[in-house]
MARMAR-550957 format. One line per field, with one value per residue: x negated, y, z of N, C-alpha, C in turn; residue in one letter. Coordinates in Angstrom, 1 decimal. Layout:
<nodes>
n_c1 [X, ...]
n_c2 [Y, ...]
n_c3 [Z, ...]
ca_c1 [X, ...]
ca_c2 [Y, ...]
ca_c3 [Z, ...]
c_c1 [X, ...]
c_c2 [Y, ...]
c_c3 [Z, ...]
code [A, ...]
</nodes>
This chain:
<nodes>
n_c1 [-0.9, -0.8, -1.5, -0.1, 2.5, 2.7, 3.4, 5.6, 7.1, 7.0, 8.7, 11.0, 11.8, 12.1, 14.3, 16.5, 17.3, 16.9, 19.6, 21.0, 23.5, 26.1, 27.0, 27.9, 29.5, 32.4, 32.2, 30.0, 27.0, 24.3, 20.6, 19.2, 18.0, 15.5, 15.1, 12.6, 10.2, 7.9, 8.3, 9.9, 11.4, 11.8, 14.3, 13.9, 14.5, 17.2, 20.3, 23.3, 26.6, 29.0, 32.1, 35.8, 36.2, 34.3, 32.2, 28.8, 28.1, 25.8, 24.8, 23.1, 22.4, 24.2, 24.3, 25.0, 24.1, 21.2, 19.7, 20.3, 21.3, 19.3, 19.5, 20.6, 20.4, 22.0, 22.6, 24.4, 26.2, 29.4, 31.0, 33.2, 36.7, 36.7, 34.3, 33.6, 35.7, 34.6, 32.3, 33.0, 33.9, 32.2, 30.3, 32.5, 32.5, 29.8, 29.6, 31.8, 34.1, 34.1, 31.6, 32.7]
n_c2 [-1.2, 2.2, 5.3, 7.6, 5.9, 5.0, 7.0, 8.0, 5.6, 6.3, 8.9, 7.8, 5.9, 8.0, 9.8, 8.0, 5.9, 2.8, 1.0, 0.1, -3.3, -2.5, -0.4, -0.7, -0.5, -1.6, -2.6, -0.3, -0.1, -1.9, -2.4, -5.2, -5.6, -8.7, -10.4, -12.9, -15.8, -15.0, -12.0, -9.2, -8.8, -7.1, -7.2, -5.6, -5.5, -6.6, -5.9, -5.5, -5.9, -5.0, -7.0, -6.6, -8.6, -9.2, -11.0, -10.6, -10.1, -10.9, -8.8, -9.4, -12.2, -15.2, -16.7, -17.4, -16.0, -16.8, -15.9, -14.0, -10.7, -8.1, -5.6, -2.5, -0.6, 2.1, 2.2, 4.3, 4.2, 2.7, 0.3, -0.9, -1.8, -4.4, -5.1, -6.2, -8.5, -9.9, -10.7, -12.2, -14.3, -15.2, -16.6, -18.1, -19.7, -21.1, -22.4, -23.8, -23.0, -20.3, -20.3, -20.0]
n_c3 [0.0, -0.7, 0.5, -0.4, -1.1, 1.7, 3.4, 2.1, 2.7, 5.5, 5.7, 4.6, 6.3, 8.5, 7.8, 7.5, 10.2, 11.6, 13.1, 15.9, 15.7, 17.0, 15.9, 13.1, 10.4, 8.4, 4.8, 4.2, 2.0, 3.3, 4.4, 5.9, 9.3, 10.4, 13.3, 13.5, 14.5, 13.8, 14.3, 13.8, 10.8, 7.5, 5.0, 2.0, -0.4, -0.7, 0.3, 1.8, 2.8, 5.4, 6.4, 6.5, 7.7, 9.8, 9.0, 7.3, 4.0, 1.3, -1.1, -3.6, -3.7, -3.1, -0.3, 2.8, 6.1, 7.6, 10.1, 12.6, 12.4, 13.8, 13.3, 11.5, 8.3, 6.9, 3.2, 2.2, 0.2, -0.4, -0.7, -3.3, -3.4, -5.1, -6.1, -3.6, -3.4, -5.8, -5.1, -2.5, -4.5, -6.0, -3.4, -2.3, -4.8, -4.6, -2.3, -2.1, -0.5, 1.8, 4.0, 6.9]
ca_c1 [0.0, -1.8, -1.4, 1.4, 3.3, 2.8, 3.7, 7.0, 7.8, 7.5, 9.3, 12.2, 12.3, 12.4, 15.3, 17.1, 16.2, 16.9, 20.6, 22.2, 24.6, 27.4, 27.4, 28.1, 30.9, 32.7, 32.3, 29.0, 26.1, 22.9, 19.4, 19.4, 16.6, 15.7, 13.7, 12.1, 9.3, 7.0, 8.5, 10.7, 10.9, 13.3, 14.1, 14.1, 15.1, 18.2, 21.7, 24.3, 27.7, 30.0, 33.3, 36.9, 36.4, 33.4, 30.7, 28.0, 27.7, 24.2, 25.0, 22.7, 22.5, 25.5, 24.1, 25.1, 22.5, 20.5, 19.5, 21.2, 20.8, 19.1, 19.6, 21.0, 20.0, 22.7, 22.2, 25.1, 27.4, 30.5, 31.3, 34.4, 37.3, 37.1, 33.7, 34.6, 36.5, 33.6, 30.8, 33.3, 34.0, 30.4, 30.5, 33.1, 32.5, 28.7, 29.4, 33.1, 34.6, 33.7, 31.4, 33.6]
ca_c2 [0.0, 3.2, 6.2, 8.1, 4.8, 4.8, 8.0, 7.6, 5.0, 7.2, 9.9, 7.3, 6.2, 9.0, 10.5, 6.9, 5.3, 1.4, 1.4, -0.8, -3.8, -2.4, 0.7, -1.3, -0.1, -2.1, -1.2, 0.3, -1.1, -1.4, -3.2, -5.6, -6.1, -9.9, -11.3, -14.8, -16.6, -13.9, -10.8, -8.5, -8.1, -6.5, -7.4, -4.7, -5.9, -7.0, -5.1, -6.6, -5.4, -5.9, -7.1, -6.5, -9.7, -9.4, -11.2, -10.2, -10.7, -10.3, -8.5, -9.9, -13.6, -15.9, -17.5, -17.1, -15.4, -17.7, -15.7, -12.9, -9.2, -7.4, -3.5, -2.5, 0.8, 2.7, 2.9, 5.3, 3.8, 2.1, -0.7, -1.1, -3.4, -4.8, -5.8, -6.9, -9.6, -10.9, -11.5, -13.3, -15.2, -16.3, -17.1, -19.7, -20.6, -21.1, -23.1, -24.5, -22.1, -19.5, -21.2, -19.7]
ca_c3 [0.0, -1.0, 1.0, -0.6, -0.9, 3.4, 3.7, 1.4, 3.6, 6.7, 5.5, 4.5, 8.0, 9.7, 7.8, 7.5, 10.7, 12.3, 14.0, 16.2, 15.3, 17.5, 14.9, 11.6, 10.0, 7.7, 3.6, 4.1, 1.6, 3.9, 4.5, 7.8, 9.9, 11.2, 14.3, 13.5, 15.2, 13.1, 14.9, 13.1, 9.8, 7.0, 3.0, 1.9, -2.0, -0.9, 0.6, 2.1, 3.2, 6.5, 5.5, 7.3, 8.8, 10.7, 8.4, 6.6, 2.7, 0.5, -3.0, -4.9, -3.0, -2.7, 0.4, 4.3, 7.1, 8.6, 11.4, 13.2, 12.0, 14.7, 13.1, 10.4, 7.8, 5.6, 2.2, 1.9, -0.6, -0.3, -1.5, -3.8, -2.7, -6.4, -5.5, -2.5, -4.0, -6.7, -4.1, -1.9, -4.9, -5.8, -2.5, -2.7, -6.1, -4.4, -0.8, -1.8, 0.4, 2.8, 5.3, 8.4]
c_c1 [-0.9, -1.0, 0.0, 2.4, 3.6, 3.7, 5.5, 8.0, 8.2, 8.9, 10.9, 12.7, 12.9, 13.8, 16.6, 16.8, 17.5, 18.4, 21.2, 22.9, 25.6, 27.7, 27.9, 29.1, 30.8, 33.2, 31.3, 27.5, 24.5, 21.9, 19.6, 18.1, 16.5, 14.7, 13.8, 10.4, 8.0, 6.7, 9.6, 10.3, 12.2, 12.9, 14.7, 14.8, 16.1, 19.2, 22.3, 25.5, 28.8, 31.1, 34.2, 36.9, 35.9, 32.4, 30.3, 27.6, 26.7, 25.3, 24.6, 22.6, 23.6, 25.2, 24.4, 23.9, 22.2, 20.3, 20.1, 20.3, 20.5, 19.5, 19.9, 20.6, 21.0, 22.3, 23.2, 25.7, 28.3, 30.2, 32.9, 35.2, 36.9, 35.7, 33.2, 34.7, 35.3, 32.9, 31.4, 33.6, 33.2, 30.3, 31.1, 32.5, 31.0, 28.7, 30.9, 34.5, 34.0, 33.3, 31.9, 34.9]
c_c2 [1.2, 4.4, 7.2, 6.8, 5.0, 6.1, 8.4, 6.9, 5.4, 7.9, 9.0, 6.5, 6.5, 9.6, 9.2, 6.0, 4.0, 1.9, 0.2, -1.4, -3.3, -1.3, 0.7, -1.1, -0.9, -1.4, -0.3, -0.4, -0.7, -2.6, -3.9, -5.7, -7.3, -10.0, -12.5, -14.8, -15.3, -12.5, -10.4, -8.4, -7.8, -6.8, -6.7, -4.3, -6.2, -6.1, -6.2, -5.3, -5.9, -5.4, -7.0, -7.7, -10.0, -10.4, -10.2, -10.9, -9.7, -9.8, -8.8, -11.6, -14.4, -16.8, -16.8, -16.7, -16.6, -17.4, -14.5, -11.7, -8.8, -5.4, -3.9, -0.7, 1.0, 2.7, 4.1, 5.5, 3.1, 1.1, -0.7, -2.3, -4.5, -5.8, -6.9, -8.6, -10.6, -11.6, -12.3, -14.4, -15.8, -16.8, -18.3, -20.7, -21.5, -22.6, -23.9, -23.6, -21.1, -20.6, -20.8, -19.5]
c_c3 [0.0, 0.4, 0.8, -0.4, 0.5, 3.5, 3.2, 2.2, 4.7, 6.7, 5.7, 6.0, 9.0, 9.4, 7.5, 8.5, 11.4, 13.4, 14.6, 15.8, 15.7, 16.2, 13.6, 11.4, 8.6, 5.8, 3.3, 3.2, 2.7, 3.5, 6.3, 8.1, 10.5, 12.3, 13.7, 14.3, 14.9, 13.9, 14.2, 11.9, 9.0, 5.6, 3.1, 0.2, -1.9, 0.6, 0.9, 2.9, 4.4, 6.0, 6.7, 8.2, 9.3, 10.0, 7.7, 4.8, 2.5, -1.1, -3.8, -4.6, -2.9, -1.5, 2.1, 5.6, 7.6, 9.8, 11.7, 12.9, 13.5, 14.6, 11.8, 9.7, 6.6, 4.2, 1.2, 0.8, -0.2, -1.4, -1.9, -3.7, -4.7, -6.6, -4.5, -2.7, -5.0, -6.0, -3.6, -2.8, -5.2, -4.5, -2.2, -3.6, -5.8, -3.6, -1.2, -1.1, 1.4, 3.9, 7.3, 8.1]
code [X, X, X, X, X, X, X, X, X, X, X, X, X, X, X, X, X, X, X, X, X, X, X, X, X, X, X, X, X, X, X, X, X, X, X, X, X, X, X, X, X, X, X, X, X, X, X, X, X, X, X, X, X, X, X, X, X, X, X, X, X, X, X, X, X, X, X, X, X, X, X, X, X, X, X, X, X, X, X, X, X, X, X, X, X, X, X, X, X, X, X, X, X, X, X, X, X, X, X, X]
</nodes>
């Protein structure tokens, strides 16, 4: 990571910064953060959205969390119900059904 790159990253940070699970608002596209055995870490290539019913779908992934979101960061779009509806259906179409 060069220098500006670091510093890009700061900046994006500080004015987007690590928030609490209780704060997740449903319909918001963000980035999550995970603990594993490693420590913390976050994919940052991949979004995911909390849904009216209390999970968590990936946007670009058709697969279910493995491990519990520790934080979560806005990316300050919505997600459209119309979408909504597609992911959950990769989803099905993926696992059979919604695995909960």
């Amino acid at each position: 990571m060069t220098i500006a790159e670091r510093k890009a990253r700061e900046a994006h940070d500080r004015e987007n910064p690590w928030r609490p699970m209780n704060e997740a608002r449903p319909g918001i596209v963000c980035n999550l953060m995970f603990n594993d055995m490693a420590g913390h870490h976050q994919i940052e290539e991949r979004t995911y959205f909390l849904d009216n019913d209390g999970h968590w779908y990936c946007m670009e992934e058709p697969d279910p969390l493995w491990s519990k979101p520790i934080s979560w960061r806005p990316a300050y779009v919505r997600v459209k119900p119309t979408t909504k509806i597609m992911i959950k259906k990769r989803y099905e179409n993926r696992h059979g059904r919604l695995p909960w």
